[in-house]
C-alpha positions in Angstrom: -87.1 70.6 -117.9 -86.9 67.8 -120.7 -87.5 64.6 -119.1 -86.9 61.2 -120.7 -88.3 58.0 -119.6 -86.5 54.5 -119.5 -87.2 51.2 -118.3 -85.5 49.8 -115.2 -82.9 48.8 -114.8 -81.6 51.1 -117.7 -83.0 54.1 -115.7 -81.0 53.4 -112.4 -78.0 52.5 -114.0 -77.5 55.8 -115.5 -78.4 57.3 -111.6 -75.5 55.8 -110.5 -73.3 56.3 -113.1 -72.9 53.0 -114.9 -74.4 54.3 -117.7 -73.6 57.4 -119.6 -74.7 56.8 -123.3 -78.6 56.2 -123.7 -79.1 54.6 -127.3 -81.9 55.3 -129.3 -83.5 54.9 -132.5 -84.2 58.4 -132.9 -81.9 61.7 -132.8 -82.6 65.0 -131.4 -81.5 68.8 -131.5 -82.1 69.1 -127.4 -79.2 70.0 -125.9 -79.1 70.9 -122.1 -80.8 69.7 -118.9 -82.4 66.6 -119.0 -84.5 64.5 -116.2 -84.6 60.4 -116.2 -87.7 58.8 -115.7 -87.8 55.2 -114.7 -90.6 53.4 -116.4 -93.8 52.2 -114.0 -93.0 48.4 -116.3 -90.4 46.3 -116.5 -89.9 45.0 -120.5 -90.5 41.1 -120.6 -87.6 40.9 -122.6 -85.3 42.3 -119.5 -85.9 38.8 -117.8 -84.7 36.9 -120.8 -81.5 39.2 -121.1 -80.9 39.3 -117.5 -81.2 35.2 -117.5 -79.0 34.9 -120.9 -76.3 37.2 -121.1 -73.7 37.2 -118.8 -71.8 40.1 -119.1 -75.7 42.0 -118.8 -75.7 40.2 -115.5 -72.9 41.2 -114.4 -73.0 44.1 -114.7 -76.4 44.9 -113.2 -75.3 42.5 -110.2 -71.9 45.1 -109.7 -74.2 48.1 -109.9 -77.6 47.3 -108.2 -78.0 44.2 -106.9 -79.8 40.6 -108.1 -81.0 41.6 -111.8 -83.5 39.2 -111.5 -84.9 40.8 -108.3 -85.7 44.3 -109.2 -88.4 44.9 -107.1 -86.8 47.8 -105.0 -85.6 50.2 -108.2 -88.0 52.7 -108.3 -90.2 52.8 -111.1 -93.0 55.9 -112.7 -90.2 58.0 -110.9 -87.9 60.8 -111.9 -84.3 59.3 -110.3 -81.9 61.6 -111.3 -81.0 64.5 -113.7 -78.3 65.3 -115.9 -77.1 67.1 -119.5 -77.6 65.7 -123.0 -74.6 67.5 -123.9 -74.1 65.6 -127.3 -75.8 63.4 -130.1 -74.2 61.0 -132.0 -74.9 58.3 -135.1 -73.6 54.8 -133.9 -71.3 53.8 -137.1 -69.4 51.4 -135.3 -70.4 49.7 -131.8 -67.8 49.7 -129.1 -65.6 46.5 -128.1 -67.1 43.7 -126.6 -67.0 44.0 -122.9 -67.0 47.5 -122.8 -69.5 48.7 -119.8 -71.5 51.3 -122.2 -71.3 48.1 -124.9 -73.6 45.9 -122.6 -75.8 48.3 -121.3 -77.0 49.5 -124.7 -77.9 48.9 -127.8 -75.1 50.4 -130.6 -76.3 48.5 -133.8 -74.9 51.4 -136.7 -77.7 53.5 -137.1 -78.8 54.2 -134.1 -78.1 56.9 -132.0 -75.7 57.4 -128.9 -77.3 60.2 -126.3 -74.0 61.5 -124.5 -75.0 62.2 -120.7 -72.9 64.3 -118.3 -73.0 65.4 -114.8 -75.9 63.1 -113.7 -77.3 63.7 -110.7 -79.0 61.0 -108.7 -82.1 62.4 -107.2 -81.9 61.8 -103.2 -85.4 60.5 -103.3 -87.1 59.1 -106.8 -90.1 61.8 -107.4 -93.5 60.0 -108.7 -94.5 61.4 -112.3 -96.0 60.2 -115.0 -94.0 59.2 -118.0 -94.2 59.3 -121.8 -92.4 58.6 -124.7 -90.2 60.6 -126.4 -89.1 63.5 -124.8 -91.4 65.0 -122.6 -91.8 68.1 -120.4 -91.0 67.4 -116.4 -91.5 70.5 -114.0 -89.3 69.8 -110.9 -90.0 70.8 -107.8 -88.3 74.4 -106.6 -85.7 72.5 -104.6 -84.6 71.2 -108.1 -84.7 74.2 -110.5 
């Protein structure tokens, strides 16, 4: 299974469902089933975003808890799987305030991966990560 890793809280907000649209600089042909990895690090920058933006905050505070305490996501962990079902190039962000607006980055150029039927995993399952997209083999319970 293609796997693709993101930092936290990123990763766990697409588990629960607050997320649907991963934004990249890159595009790809992969369609189908996909596996998200939550980083082992948290970005520096996070802790600047979570202390500055507001609408971040809030959001991360609706859908996980403190966003300046993220010490119980899990992280180098698969967390939940779903389907890149479509790729698209950002021409024009979404409004202001928009949920998938503050959760990602939509600057024109860059590319919005669509997610469907995510599946948060019951328990996160320890791998190791890597950029890009990268091969995961589940367990059997999984496949």
């Amino acid at each position: 299974m293609k796997a693709l890793t993101l930092w936290q809280p990123w990763a766990s907000l697409v588990a629960v469902g607050a997320k649907r649209i991963e934004t990249r600089s890159w595009s790809t042909d992969y369609r189908g089933p996909l596996a998200i990895h939550a980083a082992k690090r948290i970005p520096p920058e996070y802790y600047r975003l979570a202390s500055e933006d507001v609408e971040f905050r809030r959001g991360v505070l609706q859908h996980l808890g403190d966003p300046l305490d993220l010490g119980d996501l899990p992280r180098g962990a698969v967390v939940a799987t779903c389907k890149l079902v479509k790729v698209v190039l950002v021409r024009i962000p979404p409004a202001t305030g928009e949920i998938e607006a503050i959760f990602g980055d939509f600057t024109p150029g860059r590319y919005a991966w669509i997610l469907a039927n995510v599946e948060p995993l019951d328990r996160p399952i320890p791998a190791q990560g890597s950029q890009g997209l990268w091969e995961w083999q589940p367990p059997e319970v999984l496949r």
